[in-house]
Structures are given as structure tokens and as C-alpha cells.
MARPAKOL-842023 format. One record per residue (C-alpha): residue in one letter; y, x, z; residue number from 1. Coordinates in pm, whole numbers. Example, Ala and Ser with C-alpha at 12.3 -4.5 7.8 and 13.67 -1.06 7.14 Angstrom:
<rs>
[r A, [-450, 1230, 780], 1]
[r S, [-106, 1367, 714], 2]
</rs>
This chain:
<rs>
[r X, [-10962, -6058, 1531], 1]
[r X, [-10844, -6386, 1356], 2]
[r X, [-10847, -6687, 1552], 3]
[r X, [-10816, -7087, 1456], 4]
[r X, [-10530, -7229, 1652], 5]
[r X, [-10643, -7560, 1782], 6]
[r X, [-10323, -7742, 1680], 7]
[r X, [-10027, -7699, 1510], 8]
[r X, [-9723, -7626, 1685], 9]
[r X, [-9393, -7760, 1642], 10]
[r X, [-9191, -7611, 1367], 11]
[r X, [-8824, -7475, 1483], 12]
[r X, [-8502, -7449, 1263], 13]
[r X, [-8456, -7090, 1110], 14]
[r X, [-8218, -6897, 1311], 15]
[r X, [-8079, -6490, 1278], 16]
[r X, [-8341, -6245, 1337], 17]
[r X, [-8337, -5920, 1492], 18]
[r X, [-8464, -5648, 1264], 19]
[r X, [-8777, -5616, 1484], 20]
[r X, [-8827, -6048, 1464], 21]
[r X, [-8770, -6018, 1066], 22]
[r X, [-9049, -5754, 1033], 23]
[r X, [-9274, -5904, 1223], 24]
[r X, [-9216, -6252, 976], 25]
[r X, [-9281, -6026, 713], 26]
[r X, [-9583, -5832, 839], 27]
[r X, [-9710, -6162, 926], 28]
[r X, [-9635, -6330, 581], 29]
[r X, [-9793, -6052, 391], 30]
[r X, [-10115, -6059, 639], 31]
[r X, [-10095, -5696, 722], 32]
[r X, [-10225, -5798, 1072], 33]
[r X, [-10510, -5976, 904], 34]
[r X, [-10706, -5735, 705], 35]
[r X, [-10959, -5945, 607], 36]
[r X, [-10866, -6082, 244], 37]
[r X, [-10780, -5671, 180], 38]
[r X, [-11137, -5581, 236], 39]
[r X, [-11274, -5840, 62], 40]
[r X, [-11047, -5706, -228], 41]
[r X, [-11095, -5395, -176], 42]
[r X, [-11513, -5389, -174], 43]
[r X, [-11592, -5505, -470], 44]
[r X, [-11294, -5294, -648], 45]
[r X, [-11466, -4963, -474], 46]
[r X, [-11804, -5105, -595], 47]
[r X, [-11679, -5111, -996], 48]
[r X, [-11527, -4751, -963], 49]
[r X, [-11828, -4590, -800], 50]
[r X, [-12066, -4736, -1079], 51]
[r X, [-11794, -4708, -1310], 52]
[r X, [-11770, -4324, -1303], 53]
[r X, [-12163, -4305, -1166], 54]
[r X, [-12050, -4098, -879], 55]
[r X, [-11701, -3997, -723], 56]
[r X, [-11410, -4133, -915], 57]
[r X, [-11094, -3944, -904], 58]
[r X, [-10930, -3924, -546], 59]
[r X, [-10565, -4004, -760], 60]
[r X, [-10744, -4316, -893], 61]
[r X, [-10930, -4445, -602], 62]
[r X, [-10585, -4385, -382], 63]
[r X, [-10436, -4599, -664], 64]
[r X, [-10670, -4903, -653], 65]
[r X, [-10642, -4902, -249], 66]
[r X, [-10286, -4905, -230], 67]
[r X, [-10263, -5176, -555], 68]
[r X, [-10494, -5382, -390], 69]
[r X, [-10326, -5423, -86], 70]
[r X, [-10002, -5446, -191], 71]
[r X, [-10092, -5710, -438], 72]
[r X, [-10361, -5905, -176], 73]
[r X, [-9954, -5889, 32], 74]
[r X, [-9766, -6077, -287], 75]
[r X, [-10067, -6296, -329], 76]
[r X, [-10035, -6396, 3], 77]
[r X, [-9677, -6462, 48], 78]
[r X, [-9641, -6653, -305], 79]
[r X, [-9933, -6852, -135], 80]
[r X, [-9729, -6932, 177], 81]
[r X, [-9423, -7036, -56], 82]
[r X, [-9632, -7281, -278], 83]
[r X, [-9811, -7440, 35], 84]
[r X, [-9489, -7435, 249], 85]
[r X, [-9494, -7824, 308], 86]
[r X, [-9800, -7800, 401], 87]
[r X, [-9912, -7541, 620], 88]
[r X, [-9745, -7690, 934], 89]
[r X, [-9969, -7976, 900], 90]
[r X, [-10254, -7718, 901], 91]
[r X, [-10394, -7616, 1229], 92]
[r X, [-10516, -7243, 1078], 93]
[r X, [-10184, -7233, 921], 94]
[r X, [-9915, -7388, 1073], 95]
[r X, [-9792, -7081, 1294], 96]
[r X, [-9685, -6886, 966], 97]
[r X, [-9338, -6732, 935], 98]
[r X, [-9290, -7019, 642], 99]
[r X, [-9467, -7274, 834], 100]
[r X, [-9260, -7239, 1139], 101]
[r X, [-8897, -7192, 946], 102]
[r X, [-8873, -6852, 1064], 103]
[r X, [-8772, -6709, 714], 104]
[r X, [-8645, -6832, 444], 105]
[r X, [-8853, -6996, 95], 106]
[r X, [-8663, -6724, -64], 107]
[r X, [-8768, -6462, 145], 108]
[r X, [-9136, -6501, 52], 109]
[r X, [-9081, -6508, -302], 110]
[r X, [-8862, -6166, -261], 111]
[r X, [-9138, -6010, -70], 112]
[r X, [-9405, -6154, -355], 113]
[r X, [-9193, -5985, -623], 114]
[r X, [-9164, -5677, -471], 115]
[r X, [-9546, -5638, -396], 116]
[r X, [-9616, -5673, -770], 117]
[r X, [-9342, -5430, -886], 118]
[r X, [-9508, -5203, -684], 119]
[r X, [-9844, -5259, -796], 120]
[r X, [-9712, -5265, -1153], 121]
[r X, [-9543, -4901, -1096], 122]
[r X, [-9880, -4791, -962], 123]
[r X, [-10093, -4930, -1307], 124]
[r X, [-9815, -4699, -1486], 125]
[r X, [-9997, -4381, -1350], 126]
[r X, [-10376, -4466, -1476], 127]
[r X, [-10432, -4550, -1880], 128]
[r X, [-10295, -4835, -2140], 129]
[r X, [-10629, -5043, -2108], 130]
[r X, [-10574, -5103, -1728], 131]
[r X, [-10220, -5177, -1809], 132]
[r X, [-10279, -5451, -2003], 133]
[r X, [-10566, -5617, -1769], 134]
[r X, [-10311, -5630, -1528], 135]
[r X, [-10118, -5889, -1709], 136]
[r X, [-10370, -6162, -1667], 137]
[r X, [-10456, -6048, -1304], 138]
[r X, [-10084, -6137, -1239], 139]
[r X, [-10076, -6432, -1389], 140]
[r X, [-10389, -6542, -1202], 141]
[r X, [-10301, -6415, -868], 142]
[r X, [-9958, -6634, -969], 143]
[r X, [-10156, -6947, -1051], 144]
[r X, [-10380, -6947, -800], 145]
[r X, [-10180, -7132, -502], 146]
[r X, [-10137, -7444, -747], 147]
[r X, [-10480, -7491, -863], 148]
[r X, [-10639, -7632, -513], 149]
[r X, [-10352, -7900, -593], 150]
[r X, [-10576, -8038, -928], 151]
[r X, [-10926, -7818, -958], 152]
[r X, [-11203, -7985, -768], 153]
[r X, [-11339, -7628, -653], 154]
[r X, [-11052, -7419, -662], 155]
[r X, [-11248, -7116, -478], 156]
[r X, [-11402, -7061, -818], 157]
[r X, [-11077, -6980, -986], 158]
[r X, [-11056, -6746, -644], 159]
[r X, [-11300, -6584, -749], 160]
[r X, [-11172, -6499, -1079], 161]
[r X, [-10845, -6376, -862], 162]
[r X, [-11056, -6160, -638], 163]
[r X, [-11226, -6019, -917], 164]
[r X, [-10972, -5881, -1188], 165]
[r X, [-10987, -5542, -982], 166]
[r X, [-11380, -5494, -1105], 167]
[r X, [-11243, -5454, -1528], 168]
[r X, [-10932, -5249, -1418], 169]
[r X, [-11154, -5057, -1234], 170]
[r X, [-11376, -4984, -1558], 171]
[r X, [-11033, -4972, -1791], 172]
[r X, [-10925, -4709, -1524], 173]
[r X, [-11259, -4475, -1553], 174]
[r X, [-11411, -4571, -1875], 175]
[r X, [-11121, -4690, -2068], 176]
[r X, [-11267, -5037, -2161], 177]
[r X, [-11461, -5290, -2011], 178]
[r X, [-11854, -5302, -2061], 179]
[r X, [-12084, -5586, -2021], 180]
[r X, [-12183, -5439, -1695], 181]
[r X, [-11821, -5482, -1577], 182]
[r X, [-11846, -5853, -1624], 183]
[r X, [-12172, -5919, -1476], 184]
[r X, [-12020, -5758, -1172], 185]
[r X, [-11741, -5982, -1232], 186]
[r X, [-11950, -6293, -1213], 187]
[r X, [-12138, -6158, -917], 188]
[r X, [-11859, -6152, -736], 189]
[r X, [-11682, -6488, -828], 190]
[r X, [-12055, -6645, -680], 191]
[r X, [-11993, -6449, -332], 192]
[r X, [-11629, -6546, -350], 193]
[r X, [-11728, -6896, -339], 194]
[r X, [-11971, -6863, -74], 195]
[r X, [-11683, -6682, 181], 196]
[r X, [-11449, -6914, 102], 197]
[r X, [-11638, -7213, 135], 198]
[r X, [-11714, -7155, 469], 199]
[r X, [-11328, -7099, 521], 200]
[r X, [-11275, -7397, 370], 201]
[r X, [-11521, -7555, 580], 202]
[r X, [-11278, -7457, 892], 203]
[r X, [-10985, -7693, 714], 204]
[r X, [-11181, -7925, 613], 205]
[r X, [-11047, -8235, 781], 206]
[r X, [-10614, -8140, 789], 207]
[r X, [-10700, -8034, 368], 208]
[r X, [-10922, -8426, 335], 209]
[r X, [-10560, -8590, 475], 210]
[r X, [-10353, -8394, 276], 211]
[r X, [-10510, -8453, -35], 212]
[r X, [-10602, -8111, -115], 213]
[r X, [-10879, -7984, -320], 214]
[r X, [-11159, -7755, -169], 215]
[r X, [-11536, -7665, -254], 216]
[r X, [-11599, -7759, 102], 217]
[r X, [-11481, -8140, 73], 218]
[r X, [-11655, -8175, -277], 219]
[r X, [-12021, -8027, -147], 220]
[r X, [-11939, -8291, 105], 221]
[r X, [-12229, -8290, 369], 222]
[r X, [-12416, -8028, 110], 223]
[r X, [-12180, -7740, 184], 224]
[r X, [-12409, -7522, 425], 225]
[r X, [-12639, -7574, 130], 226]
[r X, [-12404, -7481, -136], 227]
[r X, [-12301, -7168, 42], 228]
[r X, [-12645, -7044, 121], 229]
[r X, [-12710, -7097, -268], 230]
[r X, [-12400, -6883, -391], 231]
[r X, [-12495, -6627, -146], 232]
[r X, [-12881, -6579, -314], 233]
[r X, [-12759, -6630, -638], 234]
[r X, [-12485, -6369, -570], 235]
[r X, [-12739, -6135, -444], 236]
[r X, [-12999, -6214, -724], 237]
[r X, [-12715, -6121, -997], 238]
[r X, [-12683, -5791, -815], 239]
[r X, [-13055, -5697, -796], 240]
[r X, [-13070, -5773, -1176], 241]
[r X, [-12788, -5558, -1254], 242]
[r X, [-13021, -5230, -1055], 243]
[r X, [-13289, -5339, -1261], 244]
[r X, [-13085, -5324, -1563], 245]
[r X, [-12911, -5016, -1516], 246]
[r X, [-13203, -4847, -1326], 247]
[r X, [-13003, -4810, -998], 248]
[r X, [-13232, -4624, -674], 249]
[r X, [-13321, -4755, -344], 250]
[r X, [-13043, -4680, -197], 251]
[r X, [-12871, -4990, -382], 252]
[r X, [-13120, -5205, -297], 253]
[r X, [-13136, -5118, 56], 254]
[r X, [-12750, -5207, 96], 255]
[r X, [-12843, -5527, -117], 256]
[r X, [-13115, -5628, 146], 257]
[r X, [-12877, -5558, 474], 258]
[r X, [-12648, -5769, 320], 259]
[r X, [-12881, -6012, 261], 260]
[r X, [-13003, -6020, 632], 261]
[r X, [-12610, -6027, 697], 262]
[r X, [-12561, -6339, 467], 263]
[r X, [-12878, -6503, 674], 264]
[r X, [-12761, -6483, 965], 265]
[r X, [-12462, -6675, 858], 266]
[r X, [-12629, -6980, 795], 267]
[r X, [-12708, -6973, 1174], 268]
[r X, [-12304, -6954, 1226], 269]
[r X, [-12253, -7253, 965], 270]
[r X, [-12505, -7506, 1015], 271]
[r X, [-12288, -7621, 1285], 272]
[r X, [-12011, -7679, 1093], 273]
[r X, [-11807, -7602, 1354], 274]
[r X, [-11437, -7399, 1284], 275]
[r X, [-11545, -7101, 1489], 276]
[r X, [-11889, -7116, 1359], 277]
[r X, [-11720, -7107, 975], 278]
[r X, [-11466, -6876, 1083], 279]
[r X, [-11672, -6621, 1231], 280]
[r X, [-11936, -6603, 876], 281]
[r X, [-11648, -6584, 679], 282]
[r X, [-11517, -6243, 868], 283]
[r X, [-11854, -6111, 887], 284]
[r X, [-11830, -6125, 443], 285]
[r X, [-11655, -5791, 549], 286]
[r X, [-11977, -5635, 631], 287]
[r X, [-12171, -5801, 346], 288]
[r X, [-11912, -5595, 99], 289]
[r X, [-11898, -5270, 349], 290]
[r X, [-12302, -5247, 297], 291]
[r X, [-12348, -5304, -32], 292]
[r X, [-12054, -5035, -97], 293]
[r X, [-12279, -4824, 94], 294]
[r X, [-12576, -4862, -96], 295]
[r X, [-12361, -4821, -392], 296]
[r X, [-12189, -4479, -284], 297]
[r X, [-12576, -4354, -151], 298]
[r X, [-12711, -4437, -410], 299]
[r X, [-12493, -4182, -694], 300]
[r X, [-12480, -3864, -552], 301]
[r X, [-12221, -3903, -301], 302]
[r X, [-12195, -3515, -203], 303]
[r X, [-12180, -3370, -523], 304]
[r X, [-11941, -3631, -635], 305]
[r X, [-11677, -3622, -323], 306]
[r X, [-11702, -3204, -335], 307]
[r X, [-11506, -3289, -643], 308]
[r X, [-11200, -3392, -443], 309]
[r X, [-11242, -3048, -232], 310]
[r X, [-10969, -2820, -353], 311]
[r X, [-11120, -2503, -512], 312]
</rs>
């Protein structure tokens, strides 16, 4: 599991890397030891195909959105760590990345960010034209993304945008275009998105107040346990209207109430405002995706629609 660091330690000069040193850097720039953002991705992208295709999407496709959301969550990251490389060592949470601590090279990240999106981009090739073409702006979001929190007063919003492009490919991908439905998912999401990553915020608080950076949890000031606890029932509010609206069983809103006990007992973790407190509710978002997923998958015929991936 993730932990805070309690303070930042010194940065050192870059020096030559063994092979094994330089994939380390990299694993560690792209987060692949930190699965976290990845299944916060990844959730709400499974959600939209599942609903999408009311049942079992194609294995092809689902392998396709798994593999193009982490590679892109791995350029998203890295482009991050090259934007805020001035000031991640002054970060406690941050300041023992590869960037952070000179151990590769500004270029470096930006190579590895590249990469991750060709790769991504070859991947949209294989599904249809629609889902081509919402990849564009999801690009230029995920791009945009690490300079906002310099200007925006609640840059976890425009997150939230970021971690939610994968809900209309999803639809483009099954359906071919994007239906209202898609986008009420989409604004679902952006509402839980702030709540997580308030509470992350919450654990930077005080290094992001002296840098001059701009979070959600500096401008809900002393009413951020408040403000989270609010995106989280509004979040789950805009998901029980969307089963009413499309009729959905109680299998969806049984994984809508364990979440719901799930985002509950975060408060308890946050009212503390402490940075493991924080810490800890945002990892546990990981569960409040895996269970409504779950509800989700139960509730559209899961065995008829995964017998379609058995070979005949």
C-alpha cells in the first residue's frame, strides 16, 4: 500500500543508471507500483461498457479499454511529474519521485508520456471512427490537466472531466455514439472524482497553501469534510436516478448502497483531517468503484453475457 512520507528528502544530482535503476525510475514515474489512479480509471470505464452493451461487451473491446486505460493513466502520470517537477521535492507525498529526486532526466518523462499515448492511440485504431475521434479531446485534457491546479480554484473538477472521457469512448466503442445516458454517467463521475481527490488533496494541504497551488481542499477551507461528504451523496443520488431512469434491478442498487456504507465510513477517516486519515479514504474509493461495478455486472445477466466470450 501507498504511504505519505513524512518529509521530503534531499534531492541528489542525476547520475548513470544501471538498466535495473532506470526501470525502476520508470516503473515508478508511470505509477505501475501504485495502482490506485488505474482502478479509479478503470471502474467507471467498465461501468459505461457493461450498461453500454446491457450485458457482456466484447472480450477484444473490454481487453482494449483495460490496457488503454492504463497505459494512458502511465502518460498522464509522467507528463504530471514533468509539469510539477519544481515542485514535487518541496512536497512531502511527492518529493521521492524519479523527477523529484533528479534520478531521470525532464526529457525522459516526456519520452515515456509520448509513448504511453502512441500506444493508446494504436489501440483506439482497432475499435470504430466515433471512439477515434473522442479520443482527441481526452488527450488534450489528460495534456492540460497538470497546468490547471496552477490557475483553476478547484482543479479536481477539471479531474474529473480527465477521469471521465473513458465513460463516451466506452459508448462510441459499443453503441457507436454517445447517448444522454453516457453523460449523466459522465457527470456522476466528475462529482465522485471530486470527492476522492479532495480528500487527497486534503493530505497536501499545507506544502500546496506555501506553494501557491490551487486545490478544492484549500478553497472548502475548514468546510472540506463537508464538501466531500456532499459530492459523495450527490454522486450517489445521480446514480440512483439513472436506475430509476433506465429501470435498472436490485442488483444495482445493492452495489449503490455498499458503496454508500463504504463512502460513510470515510467521513470517520476524514473528520480528522489528518494525512493518514485522508490517505487511507481516498484508497478505499477503490472499493466504492469495485462495488458498484458489481452491482452493475449482477445486475445484466452476467452468465449469459460472459458465455459469449466461451469459444464454441
Amino acid at each position: 500500500m501507498e504511504t505519505v512520507p513524512s518529509a521530503p528528502p534531499p534531492a541528489t544530482p542525476r547520475r548513470k543508471l544501471t538498466l535495473v535503476e532506470r526501470l525502476d525510475a520508470y516503473e515508478r514515474l508511470m505509477r505501475l507500483d501504485k495502482p490506485i489512479g488505474t482502478l479509479l480509471l478503470l471502474w467507471p470505464t467498465l461501468c459505461a461498457l457493461w450498461l453500454a452493451a446491457r450485458g457482456a461487451p466484447r472480450g477484444s473491446l473490454v481487453l482494449i479499454f483495460v490496457v488503454g486505460t492504463l497505459v494512458m493513466r502511465s502518460a498522464g502520470c509522467a507528463m504530471n511529474d514533468w509539469a510539477d517537477r519544481d515542485f514535487d521535492g518541496r512536497v512531502a507525498r511527492t518529493a521521492n519521485r524519479p523527477l523529484a529526486q533528479r534520478i531521470i532526466a525532464p526529457w525522459e518523462a516526456l519520452a515515456v508520456a509520448a509513448a504511453g499515448a502512441l500506444v493508446a492511440f494504436v489501440l483506439v485504431l482497432f475499435t470504430n471512427r466515433a471512439t477515434m475521434l473522442w479520443s482527441i479531446p481526452a488527450l488534450a485534457i489528460a495534456i492540460a490537466y497538470p497546468f490547471v491546479k496552477r490557475f483553476f480554484a478547484i482543479p479536481q473538477a477539471f479531474l474529473g472531466i480527465a477521469f471521465s472521457f473513458g465513460i463516451p469512448m466506452a459508448y462510441a466503442a459499443v453503441q457507436g455514439r454517445v447517448p444522454p445516458l453516457a453523460w449523466a454517467l459522465l457527470a456522476a463521475n466528475i462529482l465522485w472524482t471530486i470527492a476522492y481527490d479532495t480528500e487527497y488533496a486534503m493530505v497536501d494541504r499545507d506544502d500546496d497553501v506555501k506553494l501557491g497551488l490551487r486545490t478544492s481542499a484549500i478553497l472548502f477551507g475548514r468546510q472540506d469534510v463537508a464538501a466531500v461528504m456532499a459530492c459523495y451523496a450527490a454522486f450517489l443520488a445521480v446514480m440512483a436516478a439513472i436506475g430509476a431512469w433506465q429501470d435498472y434491478g436490485i442488483a444495482y442498487y445493492a452495489g449503490l448502497a455498499i458503496a454508500a456504507a463504504i463512502c460513510a465510513w470515510h467521513y470517520t477517516l476524514i473528520r480528522g483531517r489528518t494525512r493518514e486519515g485522508c490517505f487511507k479514504a481516498f484508497l478505499g474509493n477503490n472499493w466504492v468503484g469495485a462495488a458498484i461495478f458489481a452491482g452493475i455486472l449482477a445486475d445484466n445477466q452476467p452468465l449469459a453475457g460472459l458465455s459469449a466470450w466461451i469459444p464454441k
